[in-house]
Rosetta silent file (secondary structure, phi, psi, omega in degrees, C-alpha in Angstrom):
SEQUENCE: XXXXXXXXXXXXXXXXXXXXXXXXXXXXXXXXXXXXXXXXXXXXXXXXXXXXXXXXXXXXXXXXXXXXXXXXXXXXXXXXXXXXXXXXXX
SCORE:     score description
SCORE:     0.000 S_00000001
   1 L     0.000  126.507  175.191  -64.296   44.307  -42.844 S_00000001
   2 L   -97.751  174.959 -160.282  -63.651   45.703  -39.865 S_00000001
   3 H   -77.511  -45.543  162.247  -60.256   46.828  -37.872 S_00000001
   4 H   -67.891   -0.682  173.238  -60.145   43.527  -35.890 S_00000001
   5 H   -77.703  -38.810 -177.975  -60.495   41.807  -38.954 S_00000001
   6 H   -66.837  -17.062  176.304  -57.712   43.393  -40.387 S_00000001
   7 H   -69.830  -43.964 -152.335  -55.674   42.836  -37.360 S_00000001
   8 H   -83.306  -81.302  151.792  -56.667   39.131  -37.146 S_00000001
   9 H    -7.858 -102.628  172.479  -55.526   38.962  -41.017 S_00000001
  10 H   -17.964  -51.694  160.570  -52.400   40.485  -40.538 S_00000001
  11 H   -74.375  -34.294 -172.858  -51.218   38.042  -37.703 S_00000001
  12 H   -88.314   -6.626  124.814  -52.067   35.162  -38.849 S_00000001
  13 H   -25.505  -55.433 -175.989  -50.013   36.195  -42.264 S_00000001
  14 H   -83.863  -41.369 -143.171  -47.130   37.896  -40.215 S_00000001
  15 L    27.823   93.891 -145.685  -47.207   35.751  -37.230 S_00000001
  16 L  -143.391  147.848  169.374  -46.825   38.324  -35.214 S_00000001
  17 L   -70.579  136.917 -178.643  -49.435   38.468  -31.785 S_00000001
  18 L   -89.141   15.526  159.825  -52.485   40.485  -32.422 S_00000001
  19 L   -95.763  -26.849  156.956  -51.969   42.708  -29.620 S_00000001
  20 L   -85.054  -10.778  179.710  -49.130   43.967  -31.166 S_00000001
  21 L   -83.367  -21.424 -172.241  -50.711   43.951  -34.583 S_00000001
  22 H  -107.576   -3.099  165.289  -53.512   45.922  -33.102 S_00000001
  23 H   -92.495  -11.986 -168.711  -51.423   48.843  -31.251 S_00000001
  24 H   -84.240  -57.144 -123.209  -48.884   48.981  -34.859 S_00000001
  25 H   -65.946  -69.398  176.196  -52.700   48.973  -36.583 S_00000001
  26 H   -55.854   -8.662  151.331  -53.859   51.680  -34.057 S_00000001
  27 H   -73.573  -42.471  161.750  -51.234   53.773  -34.079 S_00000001
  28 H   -49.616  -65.747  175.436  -51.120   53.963  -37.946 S_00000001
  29 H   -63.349  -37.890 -171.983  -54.636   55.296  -37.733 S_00000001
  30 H   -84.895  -69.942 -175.337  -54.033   57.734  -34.701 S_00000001
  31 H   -20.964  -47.119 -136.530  -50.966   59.220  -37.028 S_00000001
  32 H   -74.113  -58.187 -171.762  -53.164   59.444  -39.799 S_00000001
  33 H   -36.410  -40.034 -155.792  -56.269   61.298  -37.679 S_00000001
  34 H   -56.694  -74.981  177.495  -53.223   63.504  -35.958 S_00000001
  35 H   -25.531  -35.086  173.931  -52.101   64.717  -39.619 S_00000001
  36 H   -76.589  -46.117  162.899  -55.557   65.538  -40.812 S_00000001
  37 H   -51.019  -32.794 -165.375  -56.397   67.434  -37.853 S_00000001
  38 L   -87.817   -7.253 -158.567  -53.598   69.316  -38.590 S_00000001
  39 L    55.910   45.332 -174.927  -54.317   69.714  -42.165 S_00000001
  40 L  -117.115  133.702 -157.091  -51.871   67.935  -44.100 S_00000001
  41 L   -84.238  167.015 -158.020  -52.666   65.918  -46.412 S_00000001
  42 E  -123.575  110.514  167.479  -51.493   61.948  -46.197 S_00000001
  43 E   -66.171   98.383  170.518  -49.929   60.267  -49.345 S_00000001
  44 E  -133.499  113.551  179.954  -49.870   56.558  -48.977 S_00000001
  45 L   -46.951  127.032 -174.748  -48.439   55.062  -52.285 S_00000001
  46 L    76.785   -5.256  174.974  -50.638   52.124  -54.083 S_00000001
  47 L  -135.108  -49.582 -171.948  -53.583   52.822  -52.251 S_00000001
  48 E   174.466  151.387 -179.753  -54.705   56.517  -51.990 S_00000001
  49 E  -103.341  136.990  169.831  -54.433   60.191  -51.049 S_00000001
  50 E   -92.665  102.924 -177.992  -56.330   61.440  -47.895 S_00000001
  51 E  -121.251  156.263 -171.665  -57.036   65.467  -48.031 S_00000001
  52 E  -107.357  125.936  171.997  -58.955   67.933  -45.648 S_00000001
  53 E  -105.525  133.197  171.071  -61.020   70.330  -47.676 S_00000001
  54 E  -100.813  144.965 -176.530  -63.313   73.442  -46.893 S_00000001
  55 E  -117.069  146.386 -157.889  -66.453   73.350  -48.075 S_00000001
  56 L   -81.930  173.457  145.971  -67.675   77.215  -48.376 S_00000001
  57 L   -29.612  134.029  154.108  -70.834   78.618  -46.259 S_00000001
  58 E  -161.939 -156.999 -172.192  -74.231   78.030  -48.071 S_00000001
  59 E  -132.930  112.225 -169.922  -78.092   78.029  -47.886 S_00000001
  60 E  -106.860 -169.787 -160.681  -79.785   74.799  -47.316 S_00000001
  61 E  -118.878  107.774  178.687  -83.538   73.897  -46.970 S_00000001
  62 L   -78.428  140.415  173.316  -85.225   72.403  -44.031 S_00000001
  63 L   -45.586  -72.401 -137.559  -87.238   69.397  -45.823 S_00000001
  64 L   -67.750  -72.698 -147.600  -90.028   69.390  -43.171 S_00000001
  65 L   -92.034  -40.446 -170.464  -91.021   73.474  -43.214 S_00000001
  66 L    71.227   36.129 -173.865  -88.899   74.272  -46.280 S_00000001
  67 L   -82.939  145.550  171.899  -87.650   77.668  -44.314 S_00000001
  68 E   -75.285  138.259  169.908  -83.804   78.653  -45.732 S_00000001
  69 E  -131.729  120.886 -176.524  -81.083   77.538  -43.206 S_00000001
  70 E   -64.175  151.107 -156.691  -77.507   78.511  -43.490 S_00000001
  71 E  -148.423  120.788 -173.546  -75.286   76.195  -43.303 S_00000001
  72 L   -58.431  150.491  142.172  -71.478   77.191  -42.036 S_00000001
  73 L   -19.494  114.326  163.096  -67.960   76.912  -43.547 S_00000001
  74 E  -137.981  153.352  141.285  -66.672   73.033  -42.556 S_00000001
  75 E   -72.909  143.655  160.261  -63.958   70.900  -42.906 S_00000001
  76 E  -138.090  159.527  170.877  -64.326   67.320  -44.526 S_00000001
  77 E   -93.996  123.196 -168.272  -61.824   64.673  -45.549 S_00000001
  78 E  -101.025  142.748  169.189  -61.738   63.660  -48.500 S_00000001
  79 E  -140.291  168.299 -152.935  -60.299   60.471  -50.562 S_00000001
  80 E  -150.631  109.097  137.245  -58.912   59.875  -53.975 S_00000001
  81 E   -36.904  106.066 -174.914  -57.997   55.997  -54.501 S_00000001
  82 L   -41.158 -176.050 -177.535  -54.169   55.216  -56.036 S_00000001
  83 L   -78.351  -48.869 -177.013  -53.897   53.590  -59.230 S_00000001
  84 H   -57.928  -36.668  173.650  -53.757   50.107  -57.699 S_00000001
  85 H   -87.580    9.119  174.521  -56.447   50.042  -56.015 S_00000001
  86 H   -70.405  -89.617  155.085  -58.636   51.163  -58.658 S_00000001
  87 H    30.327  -66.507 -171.112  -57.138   48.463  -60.458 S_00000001
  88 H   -96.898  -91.466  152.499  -58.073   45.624  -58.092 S_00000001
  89 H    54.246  -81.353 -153.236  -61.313   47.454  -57.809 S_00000001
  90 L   -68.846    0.000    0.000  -62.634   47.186  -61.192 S_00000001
């Protein structure tokens, strides 16, 4: 499913115009991205928590030569599914 799907969804449920369904959609999603960059984590109730985590500095492997390569300190985001949607899920 994609973002216009969800948009497309959403209006014809709401009946609402999907131009405005797709700047509320896209806004929601710019919020979320702002907040992460920032490194706060984003609580949205019934569905799931969104967190930014460092992963430490290590020593990976190139496949091809199998020479050690270091591989820096990053952020990633992380996501932990609410109870409901596990729920509907299973």
């Amino acid at each position: 499913m994609t973002k216009k799907d969800i948009v497309i969804k959403i209006s014809e449920e709401t009946n609402i115009r999907q131009g405005d369904v797709g700047k509320v959609v896209q806004k929601t999603l710019d919020h979320i991205i702002n907040a992460l960059a920032m490194g706060k984590t984003i609580e949205l109730r019934n569905f799931g928590v969104f967190k930014v985590k460092s992963r430490r500095p290590r020593i990976g492997r190139n496949p091809k030569t199998g020479t050690s390569v270091p591989i820096p300190e990053r952020k990633v985001v992380t996501f932990k599914a609410g109870m409901v949607m596990k729920k509907k899920v299973r």
